[in-house]
C-alpha positions as CSV (number, residue, x, y, z in Angstrom):
1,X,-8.1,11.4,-16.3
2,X,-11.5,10.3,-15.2
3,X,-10.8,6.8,-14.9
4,X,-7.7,7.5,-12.9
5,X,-10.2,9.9,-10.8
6,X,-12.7,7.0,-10.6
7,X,-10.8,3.8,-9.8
8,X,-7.9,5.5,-7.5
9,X,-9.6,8.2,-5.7
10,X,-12.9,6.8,-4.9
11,X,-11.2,3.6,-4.4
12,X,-7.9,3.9,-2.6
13,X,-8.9,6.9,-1.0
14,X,-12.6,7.5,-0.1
15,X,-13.2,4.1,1.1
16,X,-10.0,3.8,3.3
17,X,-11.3,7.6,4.6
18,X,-14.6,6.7,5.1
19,X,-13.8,3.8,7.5
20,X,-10.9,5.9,9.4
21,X,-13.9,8.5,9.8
22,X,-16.0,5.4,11.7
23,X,-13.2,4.7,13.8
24,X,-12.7,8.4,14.6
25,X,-16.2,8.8,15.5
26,X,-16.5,5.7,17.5
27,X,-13.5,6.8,19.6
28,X,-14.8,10.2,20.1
29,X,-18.2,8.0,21.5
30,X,-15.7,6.3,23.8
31,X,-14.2,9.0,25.4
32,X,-17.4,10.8,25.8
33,X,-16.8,13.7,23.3
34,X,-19.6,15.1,21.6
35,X,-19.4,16.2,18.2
36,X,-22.0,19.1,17.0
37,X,-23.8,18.4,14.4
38,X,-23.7,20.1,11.2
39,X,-27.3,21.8,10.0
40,X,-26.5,21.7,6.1
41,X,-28.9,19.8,5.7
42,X,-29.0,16.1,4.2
43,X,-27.0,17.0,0.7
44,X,-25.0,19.1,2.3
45,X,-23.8,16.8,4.9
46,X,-23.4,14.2,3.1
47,X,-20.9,16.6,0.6
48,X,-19.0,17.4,3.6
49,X,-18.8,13.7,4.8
50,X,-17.4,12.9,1.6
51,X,-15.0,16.2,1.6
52,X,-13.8,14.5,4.8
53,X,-13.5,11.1,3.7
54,X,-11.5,12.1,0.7
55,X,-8.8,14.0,2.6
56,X,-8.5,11.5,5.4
57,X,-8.1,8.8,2.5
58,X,-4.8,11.0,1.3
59,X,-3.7,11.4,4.5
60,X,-3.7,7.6,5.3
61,X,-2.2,6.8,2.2
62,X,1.0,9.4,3.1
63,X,0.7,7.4,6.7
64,X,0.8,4.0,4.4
65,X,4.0,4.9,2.4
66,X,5.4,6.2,5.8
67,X,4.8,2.6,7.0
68,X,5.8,0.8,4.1
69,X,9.2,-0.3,5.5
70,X,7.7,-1.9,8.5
71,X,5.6,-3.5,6.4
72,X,8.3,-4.7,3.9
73,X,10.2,-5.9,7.3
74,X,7.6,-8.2,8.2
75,X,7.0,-9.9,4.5
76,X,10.8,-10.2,4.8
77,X,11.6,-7.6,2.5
78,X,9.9,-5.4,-0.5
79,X,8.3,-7.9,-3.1
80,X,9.6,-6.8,-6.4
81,X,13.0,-6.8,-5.4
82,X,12.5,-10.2,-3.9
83,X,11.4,-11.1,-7.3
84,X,14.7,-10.1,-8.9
85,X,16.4,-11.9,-6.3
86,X,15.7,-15.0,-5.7
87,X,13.4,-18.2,-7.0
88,X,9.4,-18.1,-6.5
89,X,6.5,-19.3,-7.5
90,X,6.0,-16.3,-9.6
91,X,9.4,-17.0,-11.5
92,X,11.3,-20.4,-11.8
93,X,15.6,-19.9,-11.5
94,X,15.7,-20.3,-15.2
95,X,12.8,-17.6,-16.0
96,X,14.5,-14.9,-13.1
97,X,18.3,-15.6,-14.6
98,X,16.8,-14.7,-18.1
99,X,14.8,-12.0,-17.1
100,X,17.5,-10.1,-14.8
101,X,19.8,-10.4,-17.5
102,X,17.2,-9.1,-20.4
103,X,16.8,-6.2,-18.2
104,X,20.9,-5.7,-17.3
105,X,21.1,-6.2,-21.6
106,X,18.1,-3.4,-22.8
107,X,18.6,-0.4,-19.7
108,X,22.7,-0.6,-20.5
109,X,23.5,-1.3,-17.1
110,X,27.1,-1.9,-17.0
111,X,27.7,-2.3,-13.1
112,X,27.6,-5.5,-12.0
113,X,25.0,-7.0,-9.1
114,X,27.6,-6.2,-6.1
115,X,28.2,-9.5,-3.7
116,X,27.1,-7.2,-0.3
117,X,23.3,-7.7,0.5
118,X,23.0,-3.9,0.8
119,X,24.6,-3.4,-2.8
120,X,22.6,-6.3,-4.2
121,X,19.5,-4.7,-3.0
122,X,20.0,-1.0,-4.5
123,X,20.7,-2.7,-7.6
124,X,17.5,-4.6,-8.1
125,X,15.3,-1.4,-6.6
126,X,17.3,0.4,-9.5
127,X,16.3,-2.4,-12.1
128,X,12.3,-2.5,-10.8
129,X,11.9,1.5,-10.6
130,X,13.4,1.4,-14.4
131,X,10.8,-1.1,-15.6
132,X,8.5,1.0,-13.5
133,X,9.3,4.3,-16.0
134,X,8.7,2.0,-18.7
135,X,5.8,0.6,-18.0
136,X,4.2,3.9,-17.1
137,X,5.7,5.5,-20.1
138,X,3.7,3.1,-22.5
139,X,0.8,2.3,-20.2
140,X,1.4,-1.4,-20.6
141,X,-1.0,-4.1,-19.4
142,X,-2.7,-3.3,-16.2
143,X,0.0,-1.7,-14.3
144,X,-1.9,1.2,-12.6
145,X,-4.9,-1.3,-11.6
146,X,-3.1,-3.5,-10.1
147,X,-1.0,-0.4,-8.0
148,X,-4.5,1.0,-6.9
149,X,-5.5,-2.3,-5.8
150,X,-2.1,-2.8,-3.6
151,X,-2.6,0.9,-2.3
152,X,-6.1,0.3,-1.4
153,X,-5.2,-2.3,0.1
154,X,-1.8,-0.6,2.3
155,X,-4.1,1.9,3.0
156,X,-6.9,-0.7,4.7
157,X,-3.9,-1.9,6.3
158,X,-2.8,1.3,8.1
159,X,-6.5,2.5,8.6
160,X,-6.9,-1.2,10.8
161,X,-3.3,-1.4,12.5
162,X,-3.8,2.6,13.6
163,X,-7.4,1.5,15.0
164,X,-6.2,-1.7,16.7
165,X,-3.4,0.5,18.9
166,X,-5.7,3.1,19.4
167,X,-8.1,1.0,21.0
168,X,-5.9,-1.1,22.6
169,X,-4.5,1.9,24.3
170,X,-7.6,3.0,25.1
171,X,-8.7,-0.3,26.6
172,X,-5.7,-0.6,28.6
173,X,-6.0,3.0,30.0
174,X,-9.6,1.8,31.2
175,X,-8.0,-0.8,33.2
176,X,-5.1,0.9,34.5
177,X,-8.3,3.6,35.7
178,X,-6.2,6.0,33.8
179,X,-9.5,7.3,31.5
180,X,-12.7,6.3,32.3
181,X,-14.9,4.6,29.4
182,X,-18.8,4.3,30.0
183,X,-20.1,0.9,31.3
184,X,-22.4,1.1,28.7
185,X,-19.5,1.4,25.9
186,X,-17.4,-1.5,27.0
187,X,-19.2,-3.9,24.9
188,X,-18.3,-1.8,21.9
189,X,-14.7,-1.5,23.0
190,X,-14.3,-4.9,22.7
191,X,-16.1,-4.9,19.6
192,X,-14.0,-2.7,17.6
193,X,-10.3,-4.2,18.8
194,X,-11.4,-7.5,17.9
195,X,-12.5,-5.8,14.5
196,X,-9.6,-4.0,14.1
197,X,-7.1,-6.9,15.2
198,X,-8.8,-9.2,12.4
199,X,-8.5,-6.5,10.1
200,X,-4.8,-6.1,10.3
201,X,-4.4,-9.7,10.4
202,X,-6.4,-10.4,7.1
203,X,-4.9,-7.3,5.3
204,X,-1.2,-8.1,6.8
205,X,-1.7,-11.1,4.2
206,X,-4.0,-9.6,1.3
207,X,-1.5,-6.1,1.5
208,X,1.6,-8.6,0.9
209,X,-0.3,-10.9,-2.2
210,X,-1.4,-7.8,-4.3
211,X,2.0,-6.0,-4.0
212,X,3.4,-9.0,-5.5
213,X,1.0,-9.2,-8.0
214,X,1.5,-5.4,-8.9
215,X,5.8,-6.3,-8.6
216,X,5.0,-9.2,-11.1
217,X,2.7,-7.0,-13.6
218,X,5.3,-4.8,-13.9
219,X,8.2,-7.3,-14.4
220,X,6.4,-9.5,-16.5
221,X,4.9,-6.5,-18.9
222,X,8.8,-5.3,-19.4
223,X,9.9,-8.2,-19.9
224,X,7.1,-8.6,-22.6
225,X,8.3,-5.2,-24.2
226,X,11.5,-6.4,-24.3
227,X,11.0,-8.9,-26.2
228,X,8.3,-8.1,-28.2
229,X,10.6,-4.9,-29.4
230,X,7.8,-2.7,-29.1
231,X,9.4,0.0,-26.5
232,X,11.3,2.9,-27.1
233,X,15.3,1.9,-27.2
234,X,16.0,2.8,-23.2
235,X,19.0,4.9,-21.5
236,X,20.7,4.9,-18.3
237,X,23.2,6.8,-17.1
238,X,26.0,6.3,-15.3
239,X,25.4,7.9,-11.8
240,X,22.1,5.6,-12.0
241,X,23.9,2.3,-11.4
């Protein structure tokens, strides 16, 4: 429980937070709204910065899994199943052929992969999220560090791409003499959407490598099980496939 506290709270929430809480005050600076001060004290503010941090971090990782289908669009679709589906670099044709069909063998699935893309698709979610169970069920390898790092990391993502439009908008509001920004804040303006654009762009690509690398933990430590003979004999129903 503490290490689960440690590594994925402080981690994939609190820092994600703590930056969303920069931008926040940095647009507030912008737009010329003041923000009183809290006399707590130096403890006590920094309790209540962290307080803040912490829950801002959840709510960007529910904003993070809201935007993880935009984000699977642009990789061209959700890693693990493309890991199922066709050849990488991760697994040859030879090593993905054996592996689909270890997994079709040990969960009993006795639907076959359908022909339609759609079909095809379901059934390799349906393969990943049952190696998924299994892997959390015996706590194999380093599953859960490697999904921390990829939510940290979707998390970064959404903090950046939500600062990027914001001040984008804001910036072409300026122009349009829609909202007035402070001569003296332009030059951070431009600062912070040329932060934020190379934000998203570097975590657009880092985002994408560590969800394959959590997809591949979790398909390589099944198949690993598998074979090795050291899991539980697995079930599936029927209304699952």
């Amino acid at each position: 429980m503490s290490e689960k506290f440690n590594y994925y709270d402080a981690i994939a929430n609190l820092v994600p937070g703590t930056i969303a809480c920069l931008f926040v005050f940095y647009t507030l600076l912008l737009l010329g709204i003041v923000v009183p001060k809290l006399d707590l004290g130096s403890l006590g503010e920094v309790g209540v910065g962290v307080a803040v941090a912490y829950t801002m971090g959840h709510l960007l990782q529910s904003l993070a899994s809201t935007f993880e289908p935009f984000y699977f669009h642009v990789w061209g679709g959700k890693p693990a199943i493309r890991l199922l589906k066709f050849t990488s670099p991760q697994f040859s044709q030879e090593q993905r052929s054996a592996l689909v069909e270890d997994l079709v063998r040990y969960f009993k699935v006795t639907q076959k992969c359908p022909d339609d893309p759609s079909g095809a698709k379901q059934f390799h979610q349906r393969l990943f999220d049952q190696c998924m169970t299994l892997c959390n069920r015996n706590k194999l390898g380093r599953v859960a560090s490697f999904n921390a790092v990829y939510a940290f990391h979707r998390a970064l993502l959404t903090t950046f791409l939500i600062g990027f439009l914001a001040y984008s908008v804001i910036g072409v509001l300026h122009v349009l003499r829609r909202l007035v920004v402070s001569p003296a804040q332009i030059p951070l303006l431009k600062t912070l959407i040329v932060v934020t654009a190379i934000g998203t762009a570097i975590e657009i690509f880092r985002t994408r490598k560590r969800a394959y690398y959590f997809a591949r933990e979790v398909l390589w430590m099944t198949s690993d099980c598998i074979r090795s003979g050291n899991s539980d004999t697995a079930t599936s129903t029927p209304d699952e496939y």
